[in-house]
Every structure is written in C-alpha cells, then in structure tokens.
C-alpha positions in Angstrom: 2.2 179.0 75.1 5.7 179.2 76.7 3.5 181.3 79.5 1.3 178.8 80.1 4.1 176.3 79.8 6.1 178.2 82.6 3.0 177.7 85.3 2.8 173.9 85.7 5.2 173.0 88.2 5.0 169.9 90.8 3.5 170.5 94.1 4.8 170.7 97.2 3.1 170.2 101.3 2.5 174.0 101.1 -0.2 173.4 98.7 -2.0 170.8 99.7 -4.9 172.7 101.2 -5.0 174.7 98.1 -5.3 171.4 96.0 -8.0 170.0 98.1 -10.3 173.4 98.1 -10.1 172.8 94.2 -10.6 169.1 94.5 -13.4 169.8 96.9 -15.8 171.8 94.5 -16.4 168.6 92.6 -15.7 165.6 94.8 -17.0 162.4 92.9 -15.1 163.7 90.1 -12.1 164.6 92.2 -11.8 162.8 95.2 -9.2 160.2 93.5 -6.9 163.1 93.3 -7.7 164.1 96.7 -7.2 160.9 98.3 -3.3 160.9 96.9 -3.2 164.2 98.3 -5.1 163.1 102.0 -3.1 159.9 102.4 -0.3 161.7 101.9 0.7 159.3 98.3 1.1 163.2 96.4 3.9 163.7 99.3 6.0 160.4 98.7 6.0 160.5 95.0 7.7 163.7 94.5 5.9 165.3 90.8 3.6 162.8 90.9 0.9 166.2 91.6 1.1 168.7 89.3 -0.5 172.0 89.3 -1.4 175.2 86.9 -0.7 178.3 88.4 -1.2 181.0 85.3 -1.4 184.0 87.5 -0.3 183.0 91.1 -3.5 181.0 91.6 -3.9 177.4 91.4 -6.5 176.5 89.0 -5.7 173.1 87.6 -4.2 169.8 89.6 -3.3 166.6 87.4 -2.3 163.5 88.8 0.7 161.7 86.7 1.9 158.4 87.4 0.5 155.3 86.1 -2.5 156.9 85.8 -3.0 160.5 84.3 -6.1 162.0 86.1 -7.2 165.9 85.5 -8.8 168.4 88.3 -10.5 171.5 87.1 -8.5 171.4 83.8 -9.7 173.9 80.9 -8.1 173.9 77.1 -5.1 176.2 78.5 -4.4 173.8 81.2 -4.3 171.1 79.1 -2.2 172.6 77.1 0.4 173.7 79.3 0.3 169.8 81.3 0.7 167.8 77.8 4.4 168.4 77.0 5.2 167.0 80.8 2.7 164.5 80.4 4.3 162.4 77.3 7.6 162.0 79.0 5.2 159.4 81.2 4.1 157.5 78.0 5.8 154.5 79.2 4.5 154.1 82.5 0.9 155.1 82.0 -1.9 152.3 82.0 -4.7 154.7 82.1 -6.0 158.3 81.5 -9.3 159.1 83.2 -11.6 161.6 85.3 -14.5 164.1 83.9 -14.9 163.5 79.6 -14.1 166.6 78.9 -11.0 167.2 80.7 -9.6 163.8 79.5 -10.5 164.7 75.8 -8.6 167.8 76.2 -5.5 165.6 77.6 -5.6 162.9 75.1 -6.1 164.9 71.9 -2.7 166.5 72.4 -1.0 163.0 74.3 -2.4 160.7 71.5 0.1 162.2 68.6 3.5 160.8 69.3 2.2 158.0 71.6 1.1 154.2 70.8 -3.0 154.1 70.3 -4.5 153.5 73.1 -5.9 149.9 73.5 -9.6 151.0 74.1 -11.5 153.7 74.6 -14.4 153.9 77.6 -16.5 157.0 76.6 -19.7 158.3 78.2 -18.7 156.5 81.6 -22.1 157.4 84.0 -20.3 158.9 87.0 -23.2 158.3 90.2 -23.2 159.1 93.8 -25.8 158.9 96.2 -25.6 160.7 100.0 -28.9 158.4 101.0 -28.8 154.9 103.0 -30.6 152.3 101.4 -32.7 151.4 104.4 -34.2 155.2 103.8 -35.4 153.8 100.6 -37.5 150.5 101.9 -34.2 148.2 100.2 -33.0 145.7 102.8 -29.5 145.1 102.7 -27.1 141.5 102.7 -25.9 141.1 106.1 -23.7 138.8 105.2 -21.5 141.5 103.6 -19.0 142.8 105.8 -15.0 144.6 105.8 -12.7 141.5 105.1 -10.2 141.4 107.8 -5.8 141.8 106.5 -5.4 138.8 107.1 -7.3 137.4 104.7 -5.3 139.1 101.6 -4.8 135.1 100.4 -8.7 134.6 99.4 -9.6 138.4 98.4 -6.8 138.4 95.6 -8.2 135.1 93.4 -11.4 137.3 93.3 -9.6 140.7 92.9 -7.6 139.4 89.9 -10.6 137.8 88.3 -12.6 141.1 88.2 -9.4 142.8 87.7 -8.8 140.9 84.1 -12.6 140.9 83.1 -12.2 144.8 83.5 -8.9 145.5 82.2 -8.4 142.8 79.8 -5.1 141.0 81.2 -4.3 139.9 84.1 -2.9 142.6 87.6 0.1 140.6 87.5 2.0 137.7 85.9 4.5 135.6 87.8 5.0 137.1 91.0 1.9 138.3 93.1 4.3 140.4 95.7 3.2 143.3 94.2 -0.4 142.9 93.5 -0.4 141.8 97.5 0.7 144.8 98.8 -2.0 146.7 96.7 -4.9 144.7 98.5 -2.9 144.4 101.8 -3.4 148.1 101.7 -7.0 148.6 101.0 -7.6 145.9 103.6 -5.6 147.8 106.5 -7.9 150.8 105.8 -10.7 148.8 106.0 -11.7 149.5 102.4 -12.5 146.0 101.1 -16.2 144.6 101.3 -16.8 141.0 101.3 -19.3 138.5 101.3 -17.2 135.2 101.8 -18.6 131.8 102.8 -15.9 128.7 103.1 -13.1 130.4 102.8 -14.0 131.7 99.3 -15.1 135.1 98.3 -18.5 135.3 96.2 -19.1 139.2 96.8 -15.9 141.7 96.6 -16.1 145.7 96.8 -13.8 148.1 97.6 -13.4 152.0 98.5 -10.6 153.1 96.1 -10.8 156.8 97.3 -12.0 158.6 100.3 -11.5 162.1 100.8 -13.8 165.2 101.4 -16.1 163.3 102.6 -16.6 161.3 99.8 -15.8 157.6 98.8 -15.6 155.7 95.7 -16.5 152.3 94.9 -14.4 150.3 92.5 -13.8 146.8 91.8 -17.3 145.8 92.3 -18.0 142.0 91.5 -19.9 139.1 92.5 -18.7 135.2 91.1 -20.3 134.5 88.1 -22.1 131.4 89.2 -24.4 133.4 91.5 -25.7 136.5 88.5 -28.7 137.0 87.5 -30.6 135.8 90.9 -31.2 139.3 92.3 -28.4 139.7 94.5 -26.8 142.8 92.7 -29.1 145.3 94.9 -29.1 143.4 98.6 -25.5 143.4 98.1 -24.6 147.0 96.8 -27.0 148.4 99.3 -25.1 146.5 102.0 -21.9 147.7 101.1 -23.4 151.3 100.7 -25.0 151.8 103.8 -21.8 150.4 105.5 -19.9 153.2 103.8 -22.5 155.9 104.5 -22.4 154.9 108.0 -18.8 155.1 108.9 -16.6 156.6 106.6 -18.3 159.2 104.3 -21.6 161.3 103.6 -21.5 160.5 99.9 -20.5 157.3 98.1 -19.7 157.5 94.2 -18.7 155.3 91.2 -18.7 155.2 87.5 -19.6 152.1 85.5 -19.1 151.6 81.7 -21.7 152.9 79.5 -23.0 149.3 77.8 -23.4 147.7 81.5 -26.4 148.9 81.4 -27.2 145.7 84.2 -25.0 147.3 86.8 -26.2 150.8 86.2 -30.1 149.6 86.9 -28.5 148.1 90.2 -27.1 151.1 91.1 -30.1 153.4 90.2 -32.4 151.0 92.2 -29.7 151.3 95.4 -30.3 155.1 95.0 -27.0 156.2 92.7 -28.2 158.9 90.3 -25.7 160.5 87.5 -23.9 163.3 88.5 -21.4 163.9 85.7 -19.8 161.8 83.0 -16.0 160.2 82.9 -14.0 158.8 80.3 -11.4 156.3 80.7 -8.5 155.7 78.0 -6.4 152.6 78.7 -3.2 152.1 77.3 
C-alpha cells in the first residue's frame, strides 16, 4: 500500500505525451482527460492531472478537480489515487468515466464522504466515425456553430438543459461565471445551434475534442417542439458538422432510462462502445 501510495504524483509538461498515448488507446472513454491535457487546462491547474507510476511507467491518469474522472485505472490504482482524492470532497460535483473504473474510485471515496445525491449507472457510452448522409438520413440545415457573440441567448437554453440534467440550476445570482463557461465553448466553435428570432430551440455542444475524437454533451431541443421527429434531422446535422471539420469520430453517453434519445442516436448511426457511470455529489 505505502508503494503504491508513493507512485501517484501530479504531472508535469514532460508527461504530457505520455498521458495522451494512454488516453489514446480508449478515446470516447478518454478523450475528456485528454482535452484538459490538449488545451493545455492540465498545465494551468497545477495537480489538477494525476498519474500512477508503480514501476517508472505511467499506467493510470485521473483527472481531480470538480470533477474526478479515471484513465486506464485498475484496483491498485485506485487504491493508491483514493487517499489524495478525499482531500477534494468539497469541491467535487461529479465522479465519472468507464463503470468500472469509477466503482473502483467511489467504493473507497464513499466512506468518510456525504452520499452522493444520485447515482447514474449503466450510462451507454456511443460513438460513431460515419456521416449521416452515408446512411440515406438528411440532416437540419438550419443547425449551425452559434457565433460568441451570441453568449446572451445560448445561456437561457444552456441553464435550462443544465438544471433538467443536473437537478439545480449552473448558477444562482450572478451569471459571470456560467458566461465565461459558454463564452469559451463558443470561441472554439463548439456550440451547435438551431436558433430562429433570437431564441434558441436546438443547442449542442462539443465538450471534448482530442485524439481525434469529440464528445457531445448538453444536447437539448425546447420542449414545445418534442415528439415531432426532429431529434434525428437535428443530431445528424450537428454530427456531420462535427465529422466534417473537427474530428473522425464523435461520442457521447446518455442515461440508461432515456431510452428516447438512445433510439435517436442509434438511428443517426451511434452504436455502444463501452459503458460510463456518473456519481454526482
């Protein structure tokens, strides 16, 4: 144990490209990690990246900050990243990645810390590397990358989907914060919108892209227009945007009992590649 305990330290610029060839042999299970580490996140928050290194080579990455999320991490590995990780009990909102590894995390985090306030099990992780168009499914022009200056009308529909997800609200009082969040994905050109009037019906975003992969998150479309069959036209569109310009595979994971959004995605061509859990606090 103390051996084990001895070979998690933080990681440095040195090891990036060590971190991303272990990232890289799973990506839509990784490539949340690997974004930090690409956009260069890992660098600013110093410990923010851990890493297992047992014998001199690194086999195990975890991400800790608000979010916990594990890379390649095994019982030992788990074991040696606990101890560090409940000094972050009061900063983390989520732990989440592959089921396994985040069982192995929270059954040694959950003793000492508050219970979690839900747990999302059996989470369908899907990707797809195929445009929609190759599959005969026409997609919605009218989606399209919402511009930065348009961070006022994205957030009422980012906060909406945000709460229906989460349970509370992104913020309360202030909005500076929240802001910059969006204001970011929007400079990168990673927020898809479908927006007539000024007002945002259709909202997607890329939450990671590394390795050639990028994951969609904060999919939602204004509950006034479900149930009319626009779930597909729309997730294609957003998909084959994606595909075309800023990776060769697109991912997400969904909660197990939508089982609405899963036949959308399946339809668009998404097929499940692994499994994630996600344990909110």
């Amino acid at each position: 144990m103390l051996r084990s305990l001895g070979a998690v330290r933080p990681l440095s610029e040195v090891d990036q490209g060590e971190a991303l060839d272990l990232c890289a042999l799973d990506p839509p299970a990784s490539v949340f990690v690997a974004a930090r580490i690409v956009e260069g996140t890992a660098m600013r928050y110093p410990g923010a990246l851990l890493g297992y290194r047992p014998n001199g080579r690194l086999e195990a990455l975890c991400w800790a900050a608000a979010n916990i999320v594990p890379v390649a991490v095994g019982a030992e590995a788990a074991e040696a990243f606990v101890p560090r990780l409940r000094r972050l009990r009061r900063q983390t909102a989520s732990v989440f990645g592959p089921s396994d590894q985040v069982e192995l995390l929270w059954s040694g985090l959950m003793t000492g810390w508050s219970p979690a306030r839900t747990i999302r099990a059996r989470q369908p992780l899907m990707a797809t590397t195929t445009r929609p168009s190759a599959l005969g499914i026409d997609a919605d022009l009218r989606v399209r990358v919402a511009r930065p200056d348009e961070v006022s009308i994205v957030l009422p529909a980012a906060a909406a989907m945000f709460t229906a997800e989460i349970g509370y609200p992104p913020y309360r009082g202030s909005d500076v914060g929240y802001r910059r969040i969006l204001r970011e994905l929007l400079d990168r050109g990673h927020t898809f919108v479908w927006e007539e009037r000024g007002e945002i019906l259709f909202k997607a975003d890329v939450g990671s892209c590394a390795l050639g992969e990028a994951q969609l998150q904060g999919v939602w479309l204004t509950p006034r227009l479900r149930g009319r069959g626009l779930g597909v036209p729309l997730v294609a569109s957003v998909t084959e945007q994606v595909l075309d310009t800023m990776a060769t595979s697109v991912s997400l994971y969904v909660n197990e009992y939508n089982l609405a959004a899963q036949a959308v995605y399946r339809r668009v061509g998404f097929a499940t590649v692994g499994e994630f859990t996600t344990v909110l606090m």
